[in-house]
C-alpha positions, 0 to 999 in steps of 0.5 A, a space after each residue: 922113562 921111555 922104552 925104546 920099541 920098534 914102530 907102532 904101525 897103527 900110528 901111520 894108518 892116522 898119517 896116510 893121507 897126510 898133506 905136504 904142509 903137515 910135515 913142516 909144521 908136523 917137525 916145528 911144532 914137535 921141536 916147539 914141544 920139546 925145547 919148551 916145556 919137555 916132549 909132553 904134548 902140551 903145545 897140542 893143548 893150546 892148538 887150534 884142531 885145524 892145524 895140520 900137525 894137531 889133526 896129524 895126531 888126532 887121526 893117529 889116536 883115533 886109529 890107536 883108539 881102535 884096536 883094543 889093547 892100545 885104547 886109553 894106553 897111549 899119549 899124545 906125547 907117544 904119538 906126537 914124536 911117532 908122527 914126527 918121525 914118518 913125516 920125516 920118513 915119508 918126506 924121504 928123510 931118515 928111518 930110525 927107532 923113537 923112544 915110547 912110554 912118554 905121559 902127557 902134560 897136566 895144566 899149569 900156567 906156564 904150560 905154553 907161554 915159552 913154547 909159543 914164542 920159541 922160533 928157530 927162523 926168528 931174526 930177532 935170535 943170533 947163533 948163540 942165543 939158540 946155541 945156549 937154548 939148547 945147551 940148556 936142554 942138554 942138547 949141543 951144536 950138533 944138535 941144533 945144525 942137524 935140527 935146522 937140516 929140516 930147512 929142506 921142507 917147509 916155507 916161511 913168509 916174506 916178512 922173515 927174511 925182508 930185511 935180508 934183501 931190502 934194508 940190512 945195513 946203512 951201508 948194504 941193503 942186501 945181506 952181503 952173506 947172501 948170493 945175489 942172485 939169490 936176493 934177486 929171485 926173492 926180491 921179484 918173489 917179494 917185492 916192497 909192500 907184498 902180500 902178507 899171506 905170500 910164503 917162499 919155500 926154504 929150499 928153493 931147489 928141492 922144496 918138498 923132498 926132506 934130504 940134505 940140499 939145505 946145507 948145499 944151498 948155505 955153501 952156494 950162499 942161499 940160506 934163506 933166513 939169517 939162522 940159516 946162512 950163520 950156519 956156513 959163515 961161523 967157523 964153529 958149525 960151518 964143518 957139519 954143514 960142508 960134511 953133511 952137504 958132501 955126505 948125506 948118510 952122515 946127515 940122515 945119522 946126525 939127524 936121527 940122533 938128534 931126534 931121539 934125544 929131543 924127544 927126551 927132553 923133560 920126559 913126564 911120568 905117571 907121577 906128573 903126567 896122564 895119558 890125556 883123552 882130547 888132543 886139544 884139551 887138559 883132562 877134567 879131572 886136572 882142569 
């Protein structure tokens, strides 16, 4: 099991020069990781190295690898949720101690198929669905409107909230949820037939800092996807999303909770894991 310890600062040193897109995609893979399979790096295994969250863990191992006592001794699994944790931090979220001593996934045939379809901004999931998701992780309501916090950084294309402004009812092709005002700026933003390629921040206030206007923009009715805007208009989390909005430090603290308790999902062992020497690969001896 994971030993709770104090920060490993060699693991920033791979981090330093890390760009403002490694943290969003740092935080979604991570998440990915944890709510598929468990926190065991298997999503790193089936990435490509260009992306920015594998490379955030590979320059961390390299710099890991250099110091002797650390070399061959610690796994992705470790690294990964450290990572995860400075973007955060670095981005101006919260600082708060993870649990180490995770081992890294063998392969298996399942190794990635529900990770890569897991997606907190799909439209085709309704609050419940993801409520269930996590409940089934042992995680709970709580949880999921503090994960969904990290809305504050980060993009999403056009394609993910088009029929918000376009075609969402017979009746009201806007999202009637949805300020309109808001809809306008991303109709303009996104107008019919737009580049694919085309991405909008998910906070349109203050889109690079990691802090709690994610949940300001809900009560102005700004959301930029559906999962967003359920969030204040369902009675059951609309609370956290007023508190949180009002009281940043009570976010910081829900947030960090949330994190090192999805970074004890489906925690591996030397039994049934390793500590795996190529980030986009299973060791040979298991291959």
């Amino acid at each position: 099991m994971p030993k709770r310890r104090r920060d490993s600062e060699e693991s920033r040193q791979g981090t330093d020069n890390r760009t403002s897109e490694a943290i969003p995609v740092t935080i979604h893979y991570y998440f990915q990781d944890c709510i598929g399979d468990g926190a065991d790096a298997s999503i790193l295994a089936r990435t490509p190295l260009s992306n920015e969250a594998v490379y955030t863990v590979v320059k961390a191992k390299e710099a890991l690898e250099k110091v002797p006592e650390c070399k061959g001794k610690v796994s992705r699994a470790d690294i990964f949720t450290i990572a995860n944790r400075d973007v955060i931090n670095v981005a101006g979220g919260p600082h708060f101690e993870v649990e180490l001593g995770r081992f890294d996934s063998l392969p298996s045939p399942f190794s990635f198929s529900r990770k890569s379809s897991l997606h907190v901004g799909s439209n085709s999931f309704e609050l419940d669905a993801f409520l269930l998701m996590f409940a089934l992780k042992g995680l709970h309501m709580t949880d999921f409107v503090a994960l969904m916090g990290s809305h504050t950084v980060g993009h999403a294309h056009c394609k993910a909230f088009a029929n918000r402004i376009y075609n969402f009812s017979a009746t009201s092709p806007v999202d009637p949820t949805l300020n309109p005002q808001f809809a306008a700026h991303l109709q303009k933003l996104c107008p019919v037939n737009v580049d694919p390629s085309v991405r909008v921040p998910l906070d349109a206030v203050i889109p690079k800092v990691f802090d709690n206007q994610y949940y300001k923009n809900l009560m102005n009715d700004e959301g930029l996807l559906s999962v967003d805007q359920m969030l204040y208009s369902d009675g059951r989390t609309r609370a956290y999303v007023v508190d949180w909005a009002h009281n940043p430090q009570h976010f910081n603290d829900a947030l960090s909770a949330t994190m090192v308790k999805m970074g004890w999902v489906g925690v591996l062992s030397s039994s049934n894991g390793n500590i795996r020497t190529h980030c986009d690969k299973y060791n040979l001896e298991f291959s």
